[in-house]
C-alpha positions as CSV (number, residue, x, y, z in Angstrom):
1,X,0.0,0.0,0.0
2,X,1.4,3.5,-1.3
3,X,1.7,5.8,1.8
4,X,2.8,9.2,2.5
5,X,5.3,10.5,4.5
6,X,5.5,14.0,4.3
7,X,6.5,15.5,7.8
8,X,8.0,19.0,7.6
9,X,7.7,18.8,11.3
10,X,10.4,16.2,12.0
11,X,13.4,17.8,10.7
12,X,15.5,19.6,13.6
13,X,15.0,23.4,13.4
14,X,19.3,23.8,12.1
15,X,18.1,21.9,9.0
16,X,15.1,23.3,8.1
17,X,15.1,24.8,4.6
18,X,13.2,26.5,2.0
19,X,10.4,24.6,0.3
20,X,11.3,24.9,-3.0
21,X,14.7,23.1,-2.2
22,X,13.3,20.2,-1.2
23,X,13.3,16.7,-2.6
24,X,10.8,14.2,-2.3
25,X,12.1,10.7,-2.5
26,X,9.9,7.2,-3.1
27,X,10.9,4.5,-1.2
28,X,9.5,1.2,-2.7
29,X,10.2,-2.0,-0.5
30,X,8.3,-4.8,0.5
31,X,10.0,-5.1,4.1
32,X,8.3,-2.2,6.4
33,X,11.4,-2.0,8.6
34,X,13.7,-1.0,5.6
35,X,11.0,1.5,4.4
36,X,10.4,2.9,7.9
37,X,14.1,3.0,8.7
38,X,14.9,5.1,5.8
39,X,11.6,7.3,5.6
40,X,12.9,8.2,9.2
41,X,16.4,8.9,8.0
42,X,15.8,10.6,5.2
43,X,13.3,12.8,6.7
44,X,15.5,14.1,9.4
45,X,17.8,15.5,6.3
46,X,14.9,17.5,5.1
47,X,13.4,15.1,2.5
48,X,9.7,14.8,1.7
49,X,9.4,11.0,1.5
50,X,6.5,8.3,0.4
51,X,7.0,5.0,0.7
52,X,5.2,1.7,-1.3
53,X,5.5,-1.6,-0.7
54,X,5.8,-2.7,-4.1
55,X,6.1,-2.5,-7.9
56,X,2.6,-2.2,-8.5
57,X,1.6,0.5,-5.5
58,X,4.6,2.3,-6.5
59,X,3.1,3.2,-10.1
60,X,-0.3,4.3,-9.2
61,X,1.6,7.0,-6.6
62,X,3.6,8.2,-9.6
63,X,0.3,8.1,-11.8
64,X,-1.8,10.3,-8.4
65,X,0.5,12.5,-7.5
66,X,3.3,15.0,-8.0
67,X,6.6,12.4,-9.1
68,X,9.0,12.2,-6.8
69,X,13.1,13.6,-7.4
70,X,14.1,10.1,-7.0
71,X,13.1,6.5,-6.1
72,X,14.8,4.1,-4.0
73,X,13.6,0.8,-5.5
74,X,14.4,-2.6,-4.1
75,X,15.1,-5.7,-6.7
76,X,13.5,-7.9,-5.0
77,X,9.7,-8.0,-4.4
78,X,6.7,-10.1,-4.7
79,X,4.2,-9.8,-8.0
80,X,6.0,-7.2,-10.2
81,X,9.5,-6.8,-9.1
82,X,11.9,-4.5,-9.2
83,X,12.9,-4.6,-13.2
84,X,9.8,-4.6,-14.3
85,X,9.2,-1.5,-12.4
86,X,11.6,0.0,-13.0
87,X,11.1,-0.1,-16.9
88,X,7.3,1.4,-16.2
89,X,8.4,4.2,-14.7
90,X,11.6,4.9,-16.8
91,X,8.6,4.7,-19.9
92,X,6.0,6.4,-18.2
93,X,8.2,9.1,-15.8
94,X,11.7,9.9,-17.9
95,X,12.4,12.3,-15.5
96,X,12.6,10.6,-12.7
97,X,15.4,9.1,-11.1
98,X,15.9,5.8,-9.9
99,X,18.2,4.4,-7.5
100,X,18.2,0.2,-7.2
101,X,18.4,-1.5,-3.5
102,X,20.2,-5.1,-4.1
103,X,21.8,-7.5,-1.6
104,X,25.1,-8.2,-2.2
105,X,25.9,-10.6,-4.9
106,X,23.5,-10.0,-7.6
107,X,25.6,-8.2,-9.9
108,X,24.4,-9.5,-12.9
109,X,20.8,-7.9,-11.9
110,X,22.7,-4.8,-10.9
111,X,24.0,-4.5,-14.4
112,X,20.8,-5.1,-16.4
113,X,19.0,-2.1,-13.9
114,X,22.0,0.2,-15.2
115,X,21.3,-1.0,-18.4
116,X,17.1,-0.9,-18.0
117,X,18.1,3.1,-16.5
118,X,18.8,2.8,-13.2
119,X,20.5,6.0,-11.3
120,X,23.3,4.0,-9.3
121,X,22.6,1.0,-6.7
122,X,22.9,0.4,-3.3
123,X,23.9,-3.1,-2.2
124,X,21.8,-4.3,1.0
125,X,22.8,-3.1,4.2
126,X,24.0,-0.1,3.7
127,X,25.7,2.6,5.6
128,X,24.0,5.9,6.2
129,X,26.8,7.6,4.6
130,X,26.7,5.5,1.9
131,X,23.1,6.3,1.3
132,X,23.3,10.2,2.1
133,X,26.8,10.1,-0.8
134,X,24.6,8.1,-3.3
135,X,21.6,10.5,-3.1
136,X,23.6,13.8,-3.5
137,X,25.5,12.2,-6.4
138,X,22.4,11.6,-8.0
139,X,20.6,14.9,-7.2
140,X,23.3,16.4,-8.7
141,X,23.5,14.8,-11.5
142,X,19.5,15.6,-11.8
143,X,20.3,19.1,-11.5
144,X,23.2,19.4,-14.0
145,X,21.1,17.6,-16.1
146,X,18.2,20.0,-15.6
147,X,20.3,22.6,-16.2
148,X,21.8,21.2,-19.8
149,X,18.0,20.9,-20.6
150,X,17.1,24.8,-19.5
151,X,20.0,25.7,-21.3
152,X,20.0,23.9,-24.8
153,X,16.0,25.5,-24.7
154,X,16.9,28.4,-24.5
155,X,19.5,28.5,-27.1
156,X,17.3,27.2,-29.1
157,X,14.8,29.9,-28.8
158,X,17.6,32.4,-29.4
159,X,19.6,30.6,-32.3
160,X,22.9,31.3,-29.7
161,X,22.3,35.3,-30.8
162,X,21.9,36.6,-27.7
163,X,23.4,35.8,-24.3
164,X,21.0,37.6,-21.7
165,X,24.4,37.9,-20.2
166,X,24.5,41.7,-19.1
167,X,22.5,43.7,-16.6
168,X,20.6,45.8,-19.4
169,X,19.8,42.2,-21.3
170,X,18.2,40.9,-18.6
171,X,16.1,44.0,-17.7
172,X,14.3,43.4,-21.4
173,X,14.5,39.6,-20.8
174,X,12.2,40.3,-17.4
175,X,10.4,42.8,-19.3
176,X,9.5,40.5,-21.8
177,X,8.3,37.8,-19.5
178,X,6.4,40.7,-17.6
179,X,4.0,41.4,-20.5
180,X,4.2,37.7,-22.2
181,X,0.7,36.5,-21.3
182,X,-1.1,39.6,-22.1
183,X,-1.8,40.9,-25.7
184,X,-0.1,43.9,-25.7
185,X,1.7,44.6,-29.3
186,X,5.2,45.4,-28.3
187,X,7.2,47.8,-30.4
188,X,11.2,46.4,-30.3
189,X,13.5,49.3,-31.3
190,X,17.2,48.7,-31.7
191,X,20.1,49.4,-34.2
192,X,20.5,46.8,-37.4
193,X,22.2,43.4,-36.2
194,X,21.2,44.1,-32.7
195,X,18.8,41.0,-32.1
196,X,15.1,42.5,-32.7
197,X,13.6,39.3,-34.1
198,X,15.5,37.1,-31.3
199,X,14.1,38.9,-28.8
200,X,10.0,38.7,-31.0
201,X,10.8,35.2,-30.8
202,X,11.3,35.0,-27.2
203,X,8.9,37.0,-26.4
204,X,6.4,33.9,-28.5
205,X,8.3,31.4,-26.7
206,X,7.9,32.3,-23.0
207,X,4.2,33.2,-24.0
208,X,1.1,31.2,-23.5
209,X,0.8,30.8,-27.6
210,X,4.1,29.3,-27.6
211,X,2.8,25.8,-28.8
212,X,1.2,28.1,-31.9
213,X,3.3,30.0,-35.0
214,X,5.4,32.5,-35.3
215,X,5.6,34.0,-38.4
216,X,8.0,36.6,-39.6
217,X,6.8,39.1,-42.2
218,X,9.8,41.5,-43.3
219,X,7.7,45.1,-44.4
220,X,10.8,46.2,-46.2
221,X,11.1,43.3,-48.4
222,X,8.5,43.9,-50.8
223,X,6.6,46.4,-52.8
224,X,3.3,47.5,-51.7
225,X,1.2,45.6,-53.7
226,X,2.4,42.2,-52.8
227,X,3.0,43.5,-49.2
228,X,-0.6,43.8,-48.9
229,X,-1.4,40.5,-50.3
230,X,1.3,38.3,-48.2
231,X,0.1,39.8,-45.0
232,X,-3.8,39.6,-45.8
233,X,-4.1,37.3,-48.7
234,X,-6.3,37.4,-51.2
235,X,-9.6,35.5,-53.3
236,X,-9.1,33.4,-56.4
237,X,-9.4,36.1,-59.4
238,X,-8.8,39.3,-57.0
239,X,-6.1,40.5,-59.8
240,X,-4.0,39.0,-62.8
241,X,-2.2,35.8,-61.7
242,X,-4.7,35.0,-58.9
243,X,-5.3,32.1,-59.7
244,X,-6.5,30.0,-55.9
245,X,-7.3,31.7,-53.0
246,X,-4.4,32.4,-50.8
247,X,-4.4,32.3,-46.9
248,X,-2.2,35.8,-45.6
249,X,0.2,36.2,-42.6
250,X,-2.2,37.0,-40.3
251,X,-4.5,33.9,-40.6
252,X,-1.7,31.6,-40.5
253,X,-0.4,33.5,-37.4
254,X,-3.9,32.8,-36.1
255,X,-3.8,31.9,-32.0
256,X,0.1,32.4,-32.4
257,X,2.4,35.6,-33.1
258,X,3.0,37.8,-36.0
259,X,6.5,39.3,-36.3
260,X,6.4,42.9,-38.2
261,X,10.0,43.3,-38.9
262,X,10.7,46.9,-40.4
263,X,7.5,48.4,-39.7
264,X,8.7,51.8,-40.5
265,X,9.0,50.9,-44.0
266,X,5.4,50.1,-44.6
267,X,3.3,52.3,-47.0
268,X,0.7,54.7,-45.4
269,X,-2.3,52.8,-46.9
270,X,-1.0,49.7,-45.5
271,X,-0.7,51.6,-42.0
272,X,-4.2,52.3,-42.0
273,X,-4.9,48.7,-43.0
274,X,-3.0,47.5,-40.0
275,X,-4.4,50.0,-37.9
276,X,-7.7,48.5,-38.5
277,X,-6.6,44.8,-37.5
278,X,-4.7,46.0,-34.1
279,X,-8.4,47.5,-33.3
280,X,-10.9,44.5,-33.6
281,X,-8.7,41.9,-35.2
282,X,-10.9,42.0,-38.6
283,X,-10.0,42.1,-41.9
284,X,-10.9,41.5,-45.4
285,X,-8.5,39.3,-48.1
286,X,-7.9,41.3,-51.4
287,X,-10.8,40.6,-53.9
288,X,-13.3,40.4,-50.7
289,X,-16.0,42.0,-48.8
290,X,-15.8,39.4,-45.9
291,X,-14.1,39.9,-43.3
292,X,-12.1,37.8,-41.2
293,X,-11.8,37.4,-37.2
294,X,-8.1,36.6,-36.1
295,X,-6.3,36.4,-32.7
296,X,-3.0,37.1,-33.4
297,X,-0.1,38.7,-30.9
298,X,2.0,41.7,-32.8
299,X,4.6,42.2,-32.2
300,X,6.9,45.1,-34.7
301,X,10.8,46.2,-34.8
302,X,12.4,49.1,-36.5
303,X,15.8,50.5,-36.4
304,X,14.5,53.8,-37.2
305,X,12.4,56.4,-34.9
306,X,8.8,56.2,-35.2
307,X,8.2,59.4,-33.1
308,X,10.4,61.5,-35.4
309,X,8.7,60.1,-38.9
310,X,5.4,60.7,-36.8
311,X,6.4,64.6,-36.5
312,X,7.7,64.1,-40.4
313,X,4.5,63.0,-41.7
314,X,5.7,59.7,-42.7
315,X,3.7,57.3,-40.3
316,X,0.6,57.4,-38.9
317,X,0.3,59.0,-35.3
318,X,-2.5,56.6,-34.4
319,X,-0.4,53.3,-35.2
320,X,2.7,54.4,-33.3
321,X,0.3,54.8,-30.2
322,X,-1.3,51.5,-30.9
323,X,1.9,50.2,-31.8
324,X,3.6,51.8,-28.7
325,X,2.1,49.9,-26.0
326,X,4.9,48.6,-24.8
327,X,8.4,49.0,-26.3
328,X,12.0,47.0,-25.8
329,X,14.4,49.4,-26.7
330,X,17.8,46.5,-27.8
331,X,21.0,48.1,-26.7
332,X,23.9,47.9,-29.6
333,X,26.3,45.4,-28.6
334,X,29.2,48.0,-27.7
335,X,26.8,49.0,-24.7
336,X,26.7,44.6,-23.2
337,X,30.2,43.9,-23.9
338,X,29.9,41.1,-21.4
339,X,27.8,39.1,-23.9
340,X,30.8,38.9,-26.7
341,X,32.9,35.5,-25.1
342,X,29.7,34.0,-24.8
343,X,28.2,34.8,-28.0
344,X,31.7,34.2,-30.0
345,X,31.7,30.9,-28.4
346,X,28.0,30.2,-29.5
347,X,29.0,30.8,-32.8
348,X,31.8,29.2,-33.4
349,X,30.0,25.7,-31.9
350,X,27.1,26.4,-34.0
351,X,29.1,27.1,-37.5
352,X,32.0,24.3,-36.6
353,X,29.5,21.5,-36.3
354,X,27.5,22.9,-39.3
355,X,30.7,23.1,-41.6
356,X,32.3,19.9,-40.2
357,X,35.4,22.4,-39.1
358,X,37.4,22.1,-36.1
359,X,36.6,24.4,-33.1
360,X,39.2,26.6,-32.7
361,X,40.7,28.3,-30.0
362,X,40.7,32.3,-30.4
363,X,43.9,34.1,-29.5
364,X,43.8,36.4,-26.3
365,X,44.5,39.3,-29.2
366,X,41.6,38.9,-31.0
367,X,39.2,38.4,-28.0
368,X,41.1,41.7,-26.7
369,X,40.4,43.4,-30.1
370,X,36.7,42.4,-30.1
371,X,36.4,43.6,-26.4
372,X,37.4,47.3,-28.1
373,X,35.7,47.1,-31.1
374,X,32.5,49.4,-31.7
375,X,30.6,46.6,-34.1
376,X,28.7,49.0,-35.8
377,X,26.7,46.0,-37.5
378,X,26.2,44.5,-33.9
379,X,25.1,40.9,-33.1
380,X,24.8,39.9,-36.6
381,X,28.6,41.3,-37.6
382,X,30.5,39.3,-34.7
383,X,27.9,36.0,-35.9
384,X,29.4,37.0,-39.5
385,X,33.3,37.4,-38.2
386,X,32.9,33.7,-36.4
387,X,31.6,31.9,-39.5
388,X,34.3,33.2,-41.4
389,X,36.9,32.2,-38.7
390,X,35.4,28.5,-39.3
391,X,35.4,28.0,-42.8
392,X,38.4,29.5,-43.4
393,X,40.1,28.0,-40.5
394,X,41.9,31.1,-39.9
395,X,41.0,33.9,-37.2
396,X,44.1,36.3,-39.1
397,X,41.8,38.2,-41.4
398,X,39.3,39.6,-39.1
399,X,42.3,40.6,-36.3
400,X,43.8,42.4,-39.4
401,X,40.1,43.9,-39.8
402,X,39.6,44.6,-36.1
403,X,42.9,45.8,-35.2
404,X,42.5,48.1,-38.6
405,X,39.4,49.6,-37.5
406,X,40.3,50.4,-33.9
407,X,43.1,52.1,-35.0
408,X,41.2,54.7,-37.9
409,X,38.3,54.4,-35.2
410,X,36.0,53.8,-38.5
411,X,34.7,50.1,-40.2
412,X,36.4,48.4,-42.4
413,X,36.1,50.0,-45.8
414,X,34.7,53.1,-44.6
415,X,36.9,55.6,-46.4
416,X,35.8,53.3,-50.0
417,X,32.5,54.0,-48.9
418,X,33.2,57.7,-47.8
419,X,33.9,58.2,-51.5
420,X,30.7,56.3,-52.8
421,X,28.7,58.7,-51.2
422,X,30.8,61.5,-52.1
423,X,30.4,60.3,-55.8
424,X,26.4,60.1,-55.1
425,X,26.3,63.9,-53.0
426,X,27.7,66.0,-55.5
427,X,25.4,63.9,-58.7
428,X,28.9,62.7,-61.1
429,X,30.8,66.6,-60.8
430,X,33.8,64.5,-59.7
431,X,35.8,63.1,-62.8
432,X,36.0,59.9,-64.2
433,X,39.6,59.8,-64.1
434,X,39.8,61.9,-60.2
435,X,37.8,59.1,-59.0
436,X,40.0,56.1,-60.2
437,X,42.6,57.9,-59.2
438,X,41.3,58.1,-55.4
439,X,39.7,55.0,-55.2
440,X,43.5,53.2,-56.1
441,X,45.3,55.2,-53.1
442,X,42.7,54.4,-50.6
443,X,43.0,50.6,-51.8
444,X,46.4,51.0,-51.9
445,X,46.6,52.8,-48.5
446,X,44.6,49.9,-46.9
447,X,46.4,46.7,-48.6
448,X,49.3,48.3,-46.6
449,X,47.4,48.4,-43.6
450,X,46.2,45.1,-43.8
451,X,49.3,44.0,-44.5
452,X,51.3,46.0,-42.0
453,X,49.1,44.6,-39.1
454,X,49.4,41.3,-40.5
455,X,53.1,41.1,-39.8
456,X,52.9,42.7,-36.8
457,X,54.5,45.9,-38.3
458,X,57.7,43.9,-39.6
459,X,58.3,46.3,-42.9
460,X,60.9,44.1,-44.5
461,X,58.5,41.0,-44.2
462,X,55.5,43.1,-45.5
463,X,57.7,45.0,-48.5
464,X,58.6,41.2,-49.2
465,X,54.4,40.2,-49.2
466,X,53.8,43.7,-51.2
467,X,56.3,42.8,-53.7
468,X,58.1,46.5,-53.4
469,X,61.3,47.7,-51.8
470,X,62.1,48.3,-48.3
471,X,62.5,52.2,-49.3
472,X,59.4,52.3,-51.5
473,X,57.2,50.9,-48.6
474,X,58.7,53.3,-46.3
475,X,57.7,56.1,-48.7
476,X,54.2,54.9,-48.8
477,X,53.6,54.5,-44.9
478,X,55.0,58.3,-44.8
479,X,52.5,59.3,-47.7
480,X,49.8,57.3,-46.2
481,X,49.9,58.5,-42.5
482,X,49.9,55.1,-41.4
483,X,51.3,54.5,-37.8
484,X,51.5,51.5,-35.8
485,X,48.5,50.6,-33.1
């Protein structure tokens, strides 16, 4: 018969604990005093305890009640024994631990438990240390366990993109689980690369529609026309090409979460279209008069500032308040520094096993050069720096890049680009001929760079990579202003 033991009241006042760190054990035996003896031990070390006195008592207190942290099952009983419960509740209770109780001698049973998913053993009698060394071994084991499980979820809600590492990281990661059961839209704001649809899809994943879709719906990807249609779909014959109805975003997003990614791009008439579904959740599919009841969470990002293309004319002031419920403003990554080891070794895991690459070890340089560099493209630059690092099995080309920008304070490339939009402002006045003759010195200027940091500023080893003499590089570093970092 299955019995309870709970008694809060019998552990010594030095040893009495918090509830929530509490374990609650299951002691199955058929011999009383073996179940009363270590009911009574165990529950003088703070345990919660229920006791059975066999296989098939056992089962129906797993199947009644809250399962125990770990059962001590004995081998040996009458009707179903100890194997064969032990495979029921490995099948029916995964998470459960089991430890065996065996007298001495039968090892080969010992082994086929371990092998059936047994915990550990204890071999019958037993010392009380023996017993308290064999729980905490397990419980630890539980825990780590738990732990690896918590962990891999949440990397896998996050793709590895974002740590939650630093202080201002987990003030949106609490915001987010603040408001993740209501049906608030939530504006996310945040520079390019930042992490804006990792932190949408955490937001679905801590949420009650987790079990439902997300679906991801970039604004700035597509004209107006066919914007309209892949968010709200449209009837068989609504325009040329039409040819079957077509479900939009929103009804397959029905009961789950729609992601609006670059919501400031989206056309005024589209606004007002959205507008209309954020206020009773109706809408009509192009080509019909019906409309069409959804429940769907919103949720939007934008790098760009809504209350400033409000003031420009340029979005509607009654979507931003609508869409302004609640916002997560992302920091860059320059302002959680703490998440870059973390995130670099994320990556590097991810892209290695994905490439069937090595994992490499990053030099103390490079982690150093990272730890001062201003990422400018954010999460999704360093995610782009570590897959380059893997497939070509060399971390020398982005410390050349790193070191190069840290030193002009500017990105990679930027003076190139400098002149591109030079070229662009003033509409073709510069000449053909003045802007070859530009664009060559500031390739040429950065090959030296590149090639200067590369050997650690060792000028005969880069005029010999360069292919000029010693004097001519000389004459260049002069004429480029380069210095060393």
């Amino acid at each position: 018969m299955a019995q309870s033991r709970s008694r809060p009241g019998a552990r010594s006042a030095d040893r009495r604990r918090d509830d929530a760190a509490r374990h609650r054990v299951l002691i199955v035996d058929d011999a009383e005093g073996i179940r009363t003896f270590v009911a009574h031990l165990l529950e003088l070390r703070g345990f919660d305890v229920d006791t059975a006195e066999d296989g098939r008592s056992a089962l129906a207190l797993l199947e009644g009640g809250a399962a125990p942290d770990l059962v001590l099952l004995d081998v040996m009983m009458p009707g179903q024994d100890g194997l064969a419960t032990l495979v029921r509740i490995r099948a029916e209770h995964p998470e459960v631990s089991v430890v065996m109780l065996s007298v001495v001698g039968k090892t080969a049973t010992i082994v086929e438990a371990m092998r059936l998913g047994a915990a550990d053993y204890l071999n019958k009698p037993f010392e009380e240390a023996e017993l308290e060394a064999t729980l905490a071994k397990v419980l630890e084991r539980r825990a780590l366990e738990r732990e690896r499980q918590v962990l891999g979820e949440e990397h896998a809600k996050t793709g590895g993109t974002i740590a939650w590492a630093s202080a201002a990281m987990q003030r949106v990661k609490d915001l987010l689980e603040q408001v993740a059961d209501t049906n608030v839209t939530v504006l996310i704001q945040g520079e390019s690369g930042s992490g804006k649809e990792i932190v949408a899809r955490t937001l679905h994943a801590v949420s009650a529609r987790a079990k439902e879709r997300f679906v991801k719906v970039n604004c700035a990807a597509l004209p107006e026309d066919l914007l309209e249609s892949e968010l709200f779909g449209y009837e068989k014959g609504a325009f040329t090409g039409a040819a079957a109805r077509k479900h939009g975003k929103f009804e397959q997003a029905h009961e789950g979460t729609i992601f609006l990614d670059e919501i400031g791009e989206m056309s005024p008439s589209l606004q007002a279209k959205l507008l209309q579904v954020l206020q009773d959740g109706r809408f009509s599919r192009l080509g019909s008069n019906q409309e069409i009841a959804v429940d769907v969470r919103v949720a939007c990002a934008t790098n760009r500032k809504l209350d400033a293309m409000v003031r420009e004319g340029t979005f509607r002031e009654d979507l931003f308040f609508r869409l302004n419920v609640v916002t997560v403003t992302l920091p860059p990554l320059r302002e959680r520094r703490e998440e870059i080891p973390t995130l670099v070794a994320n990556f590097l895991r991810t892209f290695a096993a994905r490439y069937h690459k090595p994992l490499p070890r990053l030099s103390d340089r490079l982690m150093r050069a990272l730890d001062r560099y201003a990422f400018p493209g954010n999460v999704r630059e360093l995610e782009n720096m570590m897959k380059r690092i893997i497939v070509l099995e060399s971390e020398v080309q982005i410390l050349d890049e790193v070191l190069r920008a840290d030193r002009s304070g500017k990105p990679p490339g930027s003076s190139l680009l400098r002149l591109i939009e030079e070229i662009e402002a003033t509409a073709g006045e510069i000449p053909l001929r003045e802007v070859g003759r530009r664009a060559a010195q500031l390739a040429e200027r950065e090959t030296i760079d590149r090639v200067l940091h590369h050997t650690n500023w060792n000028r005969k080893q880069a005029a010999r990579l360069l292919g000029v003499s010693y004097k001519t590089l000389l004459q260049k570093i002069r004429d480029c202003g380069l210095e060393p970092l």
